[in-house]
N, C-alpha and C positions, 0 to 999 in steps of 0.2 A: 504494500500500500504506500508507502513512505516514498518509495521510487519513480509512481506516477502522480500520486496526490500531495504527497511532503507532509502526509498527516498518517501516523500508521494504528491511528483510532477508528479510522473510518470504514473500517473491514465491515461493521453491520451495515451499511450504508451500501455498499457493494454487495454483501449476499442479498438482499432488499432489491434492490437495484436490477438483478438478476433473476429474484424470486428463485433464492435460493433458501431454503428454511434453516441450517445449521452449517456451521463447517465442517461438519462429519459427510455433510453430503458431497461435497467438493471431490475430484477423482481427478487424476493426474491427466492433462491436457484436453482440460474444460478451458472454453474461451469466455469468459469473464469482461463484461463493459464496466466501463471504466467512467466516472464523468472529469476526467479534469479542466475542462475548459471552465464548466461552472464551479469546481474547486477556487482556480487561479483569481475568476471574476470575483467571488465571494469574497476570497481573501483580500481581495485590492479594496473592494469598498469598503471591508472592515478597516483595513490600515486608513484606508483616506478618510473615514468619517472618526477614526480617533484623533488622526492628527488634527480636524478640522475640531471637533471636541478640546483637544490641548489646546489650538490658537486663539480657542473663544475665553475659556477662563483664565491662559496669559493675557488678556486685552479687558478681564476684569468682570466676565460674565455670570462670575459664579454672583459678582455685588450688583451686577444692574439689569441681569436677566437670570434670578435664581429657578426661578421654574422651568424657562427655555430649558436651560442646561440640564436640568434634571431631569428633563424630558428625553432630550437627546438621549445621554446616558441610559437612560431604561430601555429606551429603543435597539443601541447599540448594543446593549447588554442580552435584550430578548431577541436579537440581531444571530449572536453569536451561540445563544443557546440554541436558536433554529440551525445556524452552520453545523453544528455538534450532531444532530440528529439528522443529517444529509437536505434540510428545507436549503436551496440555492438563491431562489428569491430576496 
């Protein structure tokens, strides 16, 4: 997993994916889909929406738009629990 996705948690994601029900089922030279295009995508907007998160409370967001930011952050945060459980959107 690690070597196509650079995440080697996401093996449920892949049996899933495959509608495969356990890794007991797996058998040596099974062709297995893979998503990493929506891995890479996910992971980009996670990174861009933290860094845009860091440049809002460097410039003081957490004192003049507390709820904005705390909104963000939940988002990003329920953002990245959907990444965890294979959601790409």
């Amino acid at each position: 997993m690690a070597q196509y996705l650079r995440d080697p948690d996401l093996w449920p994601t892949v049996l899933s994916l495959n509608d495969v029900a356990s890794p007991v089922d797996l058998v040596p030279g099974i062709t297995l889909k893979m998503p990493p295009k929506q891995v890479e995508a996910a992971d980009a907007a996670l990174s861009q929406s933290l860094e845009a998160i860091e440049a809002a409370i460097a410039e003081g967001a957490q004192i003049f738009a507390p709820g904005e930011i705390g909104l963000a952050i939940e988002n990003r945060d329920a953002a990245v629990a959907k990444r965890g459980e294979g959601e790409w959107r």
